[in-house]
C-alpha positions as CSV (number, residue, x, y, z in Angstrom):
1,X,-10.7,-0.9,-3.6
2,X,-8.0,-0.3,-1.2
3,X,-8.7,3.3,-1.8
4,X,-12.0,2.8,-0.7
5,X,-11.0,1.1,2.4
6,X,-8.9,3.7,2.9
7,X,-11.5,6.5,2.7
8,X,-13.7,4.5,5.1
9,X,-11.7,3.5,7.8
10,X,-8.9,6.0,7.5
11,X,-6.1,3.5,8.0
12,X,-4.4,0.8,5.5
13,X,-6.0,-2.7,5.7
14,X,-4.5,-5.2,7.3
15,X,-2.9,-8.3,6.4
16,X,-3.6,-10.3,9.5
17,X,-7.1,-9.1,9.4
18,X,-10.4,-11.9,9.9
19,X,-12.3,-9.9,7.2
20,X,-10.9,-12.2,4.2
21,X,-11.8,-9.4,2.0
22,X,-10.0,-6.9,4.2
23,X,-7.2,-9.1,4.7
24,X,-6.2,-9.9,0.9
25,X,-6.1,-5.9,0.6
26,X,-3.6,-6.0,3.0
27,X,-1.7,-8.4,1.7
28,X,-2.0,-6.7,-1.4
29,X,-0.2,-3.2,0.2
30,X,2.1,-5.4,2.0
31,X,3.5,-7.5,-1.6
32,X,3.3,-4.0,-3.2
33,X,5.4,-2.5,-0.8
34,X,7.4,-5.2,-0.6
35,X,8.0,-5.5,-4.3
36,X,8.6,-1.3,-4.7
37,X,11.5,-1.9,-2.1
38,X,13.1,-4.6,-3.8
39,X,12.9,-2.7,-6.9
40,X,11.1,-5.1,-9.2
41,X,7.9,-3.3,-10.1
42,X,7.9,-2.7,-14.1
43,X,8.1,1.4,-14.3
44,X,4.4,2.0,-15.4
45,X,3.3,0.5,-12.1
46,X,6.4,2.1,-9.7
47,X,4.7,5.1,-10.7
48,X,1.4,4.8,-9.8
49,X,2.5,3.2,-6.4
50,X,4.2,6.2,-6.0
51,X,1.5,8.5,-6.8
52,X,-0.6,5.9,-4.1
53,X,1.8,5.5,-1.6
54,X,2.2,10.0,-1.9
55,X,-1.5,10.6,-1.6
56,X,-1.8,8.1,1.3
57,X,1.6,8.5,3.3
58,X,-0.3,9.5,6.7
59,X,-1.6,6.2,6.9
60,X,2.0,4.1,6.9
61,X,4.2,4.0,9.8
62,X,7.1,3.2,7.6
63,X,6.8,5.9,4.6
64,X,9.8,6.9,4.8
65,X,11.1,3.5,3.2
66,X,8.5,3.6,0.8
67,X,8.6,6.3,-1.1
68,X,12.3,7.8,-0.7
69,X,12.9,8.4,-4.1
């Protein structure tokens, strides 16, 4: 889904969005994130973030602390 999103608006979704559909993919890429840079993602899902956070890396301001591997 966020994919989708992603491919229709050509940004991330955002967490403080009024669309409560759009909003809880956001806060689904925010906890994500969050979670990847605390390091407590099991590792079959650290590497599909990666492979997410690589395909989509023009969308986020902050990549750079994201996917620094």
């Amino acid at each position: 889904m966020v994919e989708k999103y992603i491919e229709e608006n050509g940004k991330l979704p955002s967490k403080h969005s009024k669309d409560e559909s759009i909003k809880q993919l956001g806060n689904w890429v925010s906890y994500s994130k969050k979670r990847y840079v605390e390091n407590s993602m099991k590792d079959n899902i650290k590497t599909l973030w990666e492979e997410f956070m690589k395909t989509h890396k023009k969308y986020s301001k902050k990549q750079k602390r994201f996917t620094s591997i």
